[in-house]
Structures are given as C-alpha cells and as structure tokens.
C-alpha positions as CSV (number, residue, x, y, z in Angstrom):
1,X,113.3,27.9,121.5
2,X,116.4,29.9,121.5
3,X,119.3,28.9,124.0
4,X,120.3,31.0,127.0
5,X,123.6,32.2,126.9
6,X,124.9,31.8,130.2
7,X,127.8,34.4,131.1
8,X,131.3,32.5,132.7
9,X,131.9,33.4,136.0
10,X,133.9,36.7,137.0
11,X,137.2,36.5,137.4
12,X,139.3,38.3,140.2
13,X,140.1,41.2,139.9
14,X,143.3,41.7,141.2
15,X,143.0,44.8,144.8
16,X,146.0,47.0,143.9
17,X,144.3,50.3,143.2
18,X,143.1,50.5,140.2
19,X,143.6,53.9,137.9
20,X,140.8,54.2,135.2
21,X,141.9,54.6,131.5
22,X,139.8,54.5,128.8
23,X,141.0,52.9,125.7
24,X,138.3,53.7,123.6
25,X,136.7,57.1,122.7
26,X,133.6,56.7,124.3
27,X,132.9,57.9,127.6
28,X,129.9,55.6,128.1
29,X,131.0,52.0,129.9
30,X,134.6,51.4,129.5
31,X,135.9,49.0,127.5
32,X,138.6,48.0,129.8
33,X,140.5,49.8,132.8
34,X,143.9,49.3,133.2
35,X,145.9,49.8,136.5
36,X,149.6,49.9,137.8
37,X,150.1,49.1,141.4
38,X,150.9,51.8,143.6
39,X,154.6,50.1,144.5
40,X,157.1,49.6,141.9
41,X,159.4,46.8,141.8
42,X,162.6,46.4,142.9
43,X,164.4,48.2,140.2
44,X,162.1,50.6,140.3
45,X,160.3,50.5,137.7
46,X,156.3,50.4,137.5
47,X,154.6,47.3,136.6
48,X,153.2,47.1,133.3
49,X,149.2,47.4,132.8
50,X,146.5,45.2,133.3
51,X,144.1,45.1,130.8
52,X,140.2,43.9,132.0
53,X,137.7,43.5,129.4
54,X,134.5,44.0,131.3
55,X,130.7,42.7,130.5
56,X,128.8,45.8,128.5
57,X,126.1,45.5,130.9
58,X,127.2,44.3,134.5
59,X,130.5,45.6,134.0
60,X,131.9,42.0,135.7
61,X,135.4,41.1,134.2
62,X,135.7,39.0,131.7
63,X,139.0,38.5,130.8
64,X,142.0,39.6,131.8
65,X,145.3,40.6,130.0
66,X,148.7,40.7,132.1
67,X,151.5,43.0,131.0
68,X,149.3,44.2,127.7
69,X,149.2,47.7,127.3
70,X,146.6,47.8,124.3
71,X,144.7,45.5,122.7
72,X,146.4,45.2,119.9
73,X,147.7,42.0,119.0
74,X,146.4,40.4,122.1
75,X,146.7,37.0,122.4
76,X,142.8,36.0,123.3
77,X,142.9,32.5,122.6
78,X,139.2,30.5,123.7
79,X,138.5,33.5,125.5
80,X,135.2,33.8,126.7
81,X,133.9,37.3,126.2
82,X,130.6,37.3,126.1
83,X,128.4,40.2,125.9
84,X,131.7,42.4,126.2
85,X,132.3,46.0,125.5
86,X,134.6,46.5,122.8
87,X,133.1,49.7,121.5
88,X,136.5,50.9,119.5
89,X,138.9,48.8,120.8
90,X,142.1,48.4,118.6
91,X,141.9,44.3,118.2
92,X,144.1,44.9,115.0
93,X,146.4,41.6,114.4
94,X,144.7,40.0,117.8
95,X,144.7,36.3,118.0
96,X,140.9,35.4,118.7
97,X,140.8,31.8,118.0
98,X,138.0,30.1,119.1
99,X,137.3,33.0,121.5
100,X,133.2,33.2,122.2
101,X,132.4,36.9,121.2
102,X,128.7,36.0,121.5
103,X,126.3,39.8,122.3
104,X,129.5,41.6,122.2
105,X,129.2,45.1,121.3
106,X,132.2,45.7,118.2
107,X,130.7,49.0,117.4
108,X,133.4,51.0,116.3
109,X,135.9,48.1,117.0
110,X,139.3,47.8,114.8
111,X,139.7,43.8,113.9
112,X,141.3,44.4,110.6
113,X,144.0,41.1,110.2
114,X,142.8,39.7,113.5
115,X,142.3,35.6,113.2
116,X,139.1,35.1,114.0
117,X,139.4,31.4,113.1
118,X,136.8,29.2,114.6
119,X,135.6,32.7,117.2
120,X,131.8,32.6,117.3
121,X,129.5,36.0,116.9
122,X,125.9,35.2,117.5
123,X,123.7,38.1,118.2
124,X,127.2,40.3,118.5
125,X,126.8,43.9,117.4
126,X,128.5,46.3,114.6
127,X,128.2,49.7,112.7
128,X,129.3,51.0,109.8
129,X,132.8,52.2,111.8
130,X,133.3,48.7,113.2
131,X,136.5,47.4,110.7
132,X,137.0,43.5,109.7
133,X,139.5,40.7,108.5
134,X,139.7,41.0,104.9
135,X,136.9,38.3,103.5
136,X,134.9,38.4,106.7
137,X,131.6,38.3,106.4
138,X,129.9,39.6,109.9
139,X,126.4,39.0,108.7
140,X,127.0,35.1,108.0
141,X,128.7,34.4,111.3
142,X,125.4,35.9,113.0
143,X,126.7,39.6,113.6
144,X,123.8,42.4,113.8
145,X,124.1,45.9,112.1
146,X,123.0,48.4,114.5
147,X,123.4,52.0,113.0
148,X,125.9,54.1,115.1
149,X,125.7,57.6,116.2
150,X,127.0,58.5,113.4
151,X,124.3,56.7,110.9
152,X,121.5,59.1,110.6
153,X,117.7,57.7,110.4
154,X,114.9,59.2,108.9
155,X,112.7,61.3,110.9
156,X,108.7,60.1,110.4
157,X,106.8,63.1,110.0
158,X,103.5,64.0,111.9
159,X,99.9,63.7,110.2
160,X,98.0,60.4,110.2
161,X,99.5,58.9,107.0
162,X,97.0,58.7,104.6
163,X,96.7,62.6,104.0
164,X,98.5,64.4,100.7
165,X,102.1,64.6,100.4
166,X,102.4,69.0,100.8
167,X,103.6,69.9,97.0
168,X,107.7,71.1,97.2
C-alpha cells in the first residue's frame, strides 16, 4: 500500500543554445547543465549561467537556478526535486527548506551546513562519500545506503555451499 510519487511537471527550458558542463565528477547523467546565450548583453558582457537540475532517470528539468553558477549556497526553497541527480553536487550552505528530495540520488553529494529544515528524503539515496549537516541523521528521515563505487562487496565463491571450507 505504498503511495505513488507522482513527479511535477517539466519546466521550460529556456532555447538559447545550451553548452554542457558537468558539475559533478561523474560522466554518467549530468547533474545539471548550464548554458550562456550565444549574444551578450549590451555591455558586453555574457550572461551569467543557468543551472537545471534534471530527473536521474528521464533527464526532464526539475528546477531551475537563474544567475547561479554552482550549487553552492543555492537558495532551493520548496523545491520540488524529486528523483533528482545530485551525484556530487556541492549543496554546501544551500537553503533546502521544505524542498521534496524524495528518490533523489545524494551519492557523493556535499550538504555539510545546508538547512534541511522541514526537506523530506523518502526512498532518497547515499554512500559513504555523500557529506551531511552536522546532527543529521539520513537513515531516520528515510534515506537508503547504497554502497558506492568505491565500497567494495564480497565476492561469493563457487561450490554448492555445503562443501568444506579449503584449509589456508
């Protein structure tokens, strides 16, 4: 009897071309792209970077951040990000109150003295790399530990299982 999560609708993405840049590490799905408009404005200066935190798995946006050229310290206020891909993002000192980070992937992710006050987690995923707010537990707000690829798990050897252990 467990309730759908139903993902908020996509939000424009504005048609200026749009230059890839990966602000995490990984190579898989990006966490966000950013772009600068291929004009500048009139004193001739480029326009500062969008941000677009995109779904992990449809890679819809979620959310976007105007004039934001990191993550850090982001003002995401109620933002609705679920099932987002914030493999090592840089959330350090970001304002998540009451954002939905429901099935978001944090492997890897920076949150250390973000406010996370009132910002739900169910089903969202960690690692061992993924850092937290002092005196957060991740485990009671409903956060799953997945190893990462850096956690190694031990390899089942062949044989039937009820054979002698080989003498070392």
């Amino acid at each position: 009897m467990g309730r759908r999560v139903r993902a908020p609708p996509p939000i424009p993405v504005p048609s200026a071309p749009i230059q890839h840049l990966h602000i995490t590490h990984h190579v898989s799905r990006s966490l966000a792209s950013r772009f600068t408009p291929a004009g500048s404005t009139a004193a001739g200066r480029q326009r500062e970077p969008v941000i677009v935190i995109r779904h992990q798995q449809s890679g819809e946006a979620l959310h976007l951040l105007p004039d934001a050229g990191t993550l850090r310290g982001a003002d995401l206020w109620r933002a609705q990000l679920v099932g987002a891909d914030l493999r090592g993002a840089d959330l350090r000192g970001a304002y998540l109150h009451h954002a939905n980070l429901d099935h978001a992937d944090l492997r890897g992710a920076d949150l250390r003295e973000a406010n996370l006050l009132g910002a739900t987690f169910r089903g969202a995923v960690y690692d061992s790399t993924t850092r937290w707010p002092r005196y957060f537990r991740a485990r009671w707000s409903g956060c799953i530990r997945r190893p990462g690829p850096g956690e190694v798990t031990p390899a089942v050897r062949e044989g039937r299982g009820d054979e002698a252990a080989p003498d070392a």
